[in-house]
N, C-alpha and C positions, 0 to 999 in steps of 0.2 A: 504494500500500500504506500502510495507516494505521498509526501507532505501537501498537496493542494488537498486529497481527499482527506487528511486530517484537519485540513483547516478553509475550507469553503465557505463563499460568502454567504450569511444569514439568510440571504436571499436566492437563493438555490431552490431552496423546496416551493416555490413562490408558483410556477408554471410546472410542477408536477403533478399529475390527475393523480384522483384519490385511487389507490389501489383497488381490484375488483377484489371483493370478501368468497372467502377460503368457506366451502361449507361445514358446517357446523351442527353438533346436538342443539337443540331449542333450548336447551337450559344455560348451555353457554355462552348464545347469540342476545337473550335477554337482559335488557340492563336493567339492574336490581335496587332498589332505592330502602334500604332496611338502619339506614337512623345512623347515629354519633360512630366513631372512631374507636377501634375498640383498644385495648392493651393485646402488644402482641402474645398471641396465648397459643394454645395447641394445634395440630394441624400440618399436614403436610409431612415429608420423612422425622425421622430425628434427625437433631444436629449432631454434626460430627465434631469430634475435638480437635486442637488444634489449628484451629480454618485461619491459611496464610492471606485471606483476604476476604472483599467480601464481592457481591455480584450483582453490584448497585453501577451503573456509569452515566453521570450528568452528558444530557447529551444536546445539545444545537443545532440548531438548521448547517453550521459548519460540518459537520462532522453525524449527516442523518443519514447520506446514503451509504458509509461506509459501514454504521451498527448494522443499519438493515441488510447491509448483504447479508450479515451473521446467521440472521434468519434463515438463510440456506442448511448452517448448522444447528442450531436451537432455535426451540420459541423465545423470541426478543418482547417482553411486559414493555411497552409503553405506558409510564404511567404520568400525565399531565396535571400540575400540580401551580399553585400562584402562591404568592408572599399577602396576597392580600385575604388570602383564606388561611387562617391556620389547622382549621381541619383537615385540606386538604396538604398541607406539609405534615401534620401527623401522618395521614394515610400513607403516604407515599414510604414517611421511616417505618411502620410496620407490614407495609408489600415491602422492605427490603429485608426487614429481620426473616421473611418466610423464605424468599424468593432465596436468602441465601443456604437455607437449608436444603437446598438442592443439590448443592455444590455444583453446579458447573450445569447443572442441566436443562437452566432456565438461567437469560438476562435478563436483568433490570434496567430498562433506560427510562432516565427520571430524564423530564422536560421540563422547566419552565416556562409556562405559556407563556406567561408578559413576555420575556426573553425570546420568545422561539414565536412570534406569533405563526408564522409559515406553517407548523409542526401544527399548532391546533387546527389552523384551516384545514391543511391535508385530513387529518384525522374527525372534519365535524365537529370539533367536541364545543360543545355549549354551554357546559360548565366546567366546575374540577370539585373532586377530581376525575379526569376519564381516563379509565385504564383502559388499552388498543392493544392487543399480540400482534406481531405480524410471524406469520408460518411461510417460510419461503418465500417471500415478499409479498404474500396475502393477509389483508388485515382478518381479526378476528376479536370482533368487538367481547368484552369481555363485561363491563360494566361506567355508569358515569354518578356514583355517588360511593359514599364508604359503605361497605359491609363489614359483618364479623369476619376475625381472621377466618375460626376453621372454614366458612363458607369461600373467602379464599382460596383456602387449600384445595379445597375440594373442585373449583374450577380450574386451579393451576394441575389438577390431576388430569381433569377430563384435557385442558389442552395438549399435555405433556402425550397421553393417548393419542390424540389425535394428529399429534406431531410427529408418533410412531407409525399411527397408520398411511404417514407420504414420505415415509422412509427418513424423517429430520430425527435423528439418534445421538447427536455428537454432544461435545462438552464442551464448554468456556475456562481459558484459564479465569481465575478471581483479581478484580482490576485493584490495584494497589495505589494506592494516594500517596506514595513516596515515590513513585517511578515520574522522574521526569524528565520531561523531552530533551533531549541535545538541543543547545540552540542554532536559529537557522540562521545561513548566510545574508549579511545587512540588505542586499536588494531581495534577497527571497521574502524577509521579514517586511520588507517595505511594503511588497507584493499583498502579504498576506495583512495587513492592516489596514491595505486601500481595500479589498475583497469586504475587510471588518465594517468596513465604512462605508460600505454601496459603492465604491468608484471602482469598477470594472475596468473601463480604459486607464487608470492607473495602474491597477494593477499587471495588466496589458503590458505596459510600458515599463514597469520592471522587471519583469520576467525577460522582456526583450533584451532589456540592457544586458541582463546578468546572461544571458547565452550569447550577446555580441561579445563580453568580456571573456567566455569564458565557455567558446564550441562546445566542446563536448560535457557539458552541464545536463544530464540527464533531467535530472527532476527537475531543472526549470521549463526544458521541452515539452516534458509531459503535463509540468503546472500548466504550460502558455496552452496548451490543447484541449485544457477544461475549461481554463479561461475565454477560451473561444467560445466552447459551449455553449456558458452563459451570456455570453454575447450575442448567442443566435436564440437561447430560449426564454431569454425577461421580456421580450418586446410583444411574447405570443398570446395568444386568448387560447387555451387551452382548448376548448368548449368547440370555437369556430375554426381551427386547425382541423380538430379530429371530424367535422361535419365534411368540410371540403375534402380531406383524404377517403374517406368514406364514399363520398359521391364521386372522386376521381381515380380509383386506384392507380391507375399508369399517367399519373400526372407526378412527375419527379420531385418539384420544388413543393407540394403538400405530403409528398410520403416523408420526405428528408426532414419536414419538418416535424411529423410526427415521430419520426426517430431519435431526434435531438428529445422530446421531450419525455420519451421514456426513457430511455438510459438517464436524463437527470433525475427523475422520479426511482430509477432503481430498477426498471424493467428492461433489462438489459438483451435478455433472450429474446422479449420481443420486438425491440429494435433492429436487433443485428435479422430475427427469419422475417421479418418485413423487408430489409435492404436484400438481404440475398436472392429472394424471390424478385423483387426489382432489376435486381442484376440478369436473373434470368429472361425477363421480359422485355428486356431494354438491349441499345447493340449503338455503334459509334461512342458519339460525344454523350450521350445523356447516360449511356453506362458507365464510361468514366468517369460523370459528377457523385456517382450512385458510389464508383469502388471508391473513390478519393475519401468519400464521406464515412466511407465504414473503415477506413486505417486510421483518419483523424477519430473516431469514435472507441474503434480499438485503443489506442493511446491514452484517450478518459480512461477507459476503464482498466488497463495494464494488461501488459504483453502476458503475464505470467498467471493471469486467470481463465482459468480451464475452459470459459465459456469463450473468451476470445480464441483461443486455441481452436476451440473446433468449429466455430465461426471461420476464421481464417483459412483452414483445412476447406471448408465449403466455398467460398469463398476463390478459390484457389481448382477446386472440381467445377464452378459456376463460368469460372472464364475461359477453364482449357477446353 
């Protein structure tokens, strides 16, 4: 994972469509509204001793579409929570006291909605707190008030099931509050501060600098390639994109742009079998806007991701 996807501008999740929901038991899909905050109490495995950490991680519209991939590995808890609710920061520290007795088998991404407005949009939510799973990048509404822990548990069981049953089995290491980042080079930082600040074309512009400085600077190429990205997905209507692709399938300049805006939303596979199949239906100059566009898309999302791999592999069977 390259430092842009650790540190993406706030406004990222901004023009990402709300993911399509994972189906579900009815019991799980129901938001439950059952009264006050409880003390974290029973529920869920035992804890285990010694726990070298815990499986809580504050998380931002910077840094949304990289938890979410995780969801490829475990169920990732989205729980959205405000400073102006204290109920809802209670809930949030007792979904982490459970969520960590899982050890590794469920995350915790704790949102701050003020902080993250993007993150609530995506997710609907209306109030806080709303707790959202996403299973493989499919959300899975879980609830939008506080409940009793054990009732908790008992949904964090049934998702944990249901996680088994689309083969999502893995573990998370536990994020540790002492690990901190090597600091980055002064134009990468500058990069990532204008990103903080909404100014894109700054950011732009130091990314640029630091690979004129400095050719073979990887991760500033690969930063400048997301950077673009967002340059091609904040100006979009999300809504009236995906109308026009729809009505035009072999229309290039509305498939590409619905491509730019799943991969920023996290819908990565569906990006890439939308451009491929384009590649296939297309020949001269408007296949080569289609392949251009899927190696600058490979590069957001890195060489070394299985899904680019076999993207690429087709990709590569699509032109010969």
């Amino acid at each position: 994972m390259n430092e842009f996807q650790h540190q993406q501008s706030r406004r990222t999740a901004e023009s990402a469509p709300p993911p399509q929901e994972a189906a579900l038991p009815s019991s799980v899909r129901g938001a439950v509204d059952l009264g006050a905050v409880p003390a974290a109490g029973p529920g869920g495995p035992p804890a285990g001793e010694d726990r070298p950490g815990g499986y809580r991680r504050e998380v931002t519209a910077a840094d949304f579409q990289e938890v979410a991939q995780l969801s490829a590995q475990v169920p990732v808890v989205f729980a959205l929570w405000a400073r102006f609710s204290e109920q809802s920061v209670a809930f949030a520290d007792t979904l982490e006291q459970i969520v960590d007795r899982y050890r590794g088998r469920l995350l915790l991404a704790s949102v701050d909605a003020e902080a993250a407005p993007e993150i609530a949009q995506m997710f609907q939510a209306q109030s806080v707190p709303t707790v959202v799973a996403l299973l493989g990048g499919r959300p899975v509404p879980l609830f939008n008030s506080t409940v009793p822990a054990e009732q908790v548990a008992q949904l964090l069981d049934e998702l944990l099931a249901l996680a088994e049953q689309n083969g999502i089995t893995g573990t998370v290491e536990p994020v540790r509050a002492d690990d901190e980042p090597e600091p980055l080079p002064p134009l990468h930082q500058e990069a990532v501060d204008a990103l903080e600040a909404g100014d894109v074309d700054a950011a732009e512009a130091a990314y640029r600098k630091a690979i004129a400085e400095n050719p073979g600077d990887r991760e500033a190429k690969l930063a400048l390639a997301q950077v673009h990205l967002l340059q091609r997905v904040l100006p979009l209507d999300a809504a009236t994109v995906r109308a026009e692709a729809a009505a035009a399938p072999d229309d290039v300049a509305a498939q590409l742009a619905v491509a730019d805006l799943d991969v920023s939303g996290g819908h990565v596979e569906d990006a890439f079998r939308r451009l491929l199949d384009l590649v296939r239906r297309t020949a001269g100059e408007d296949r080569d806007v289609v392949r251009r566009r899927l190696l600058e898309l490979f590069d957001v999302v890195g060489a070394e991701d299985p899904r680019v791999v076999t993207a690429r592999g087709a990709l590569m069977r699509a032109l010969f």
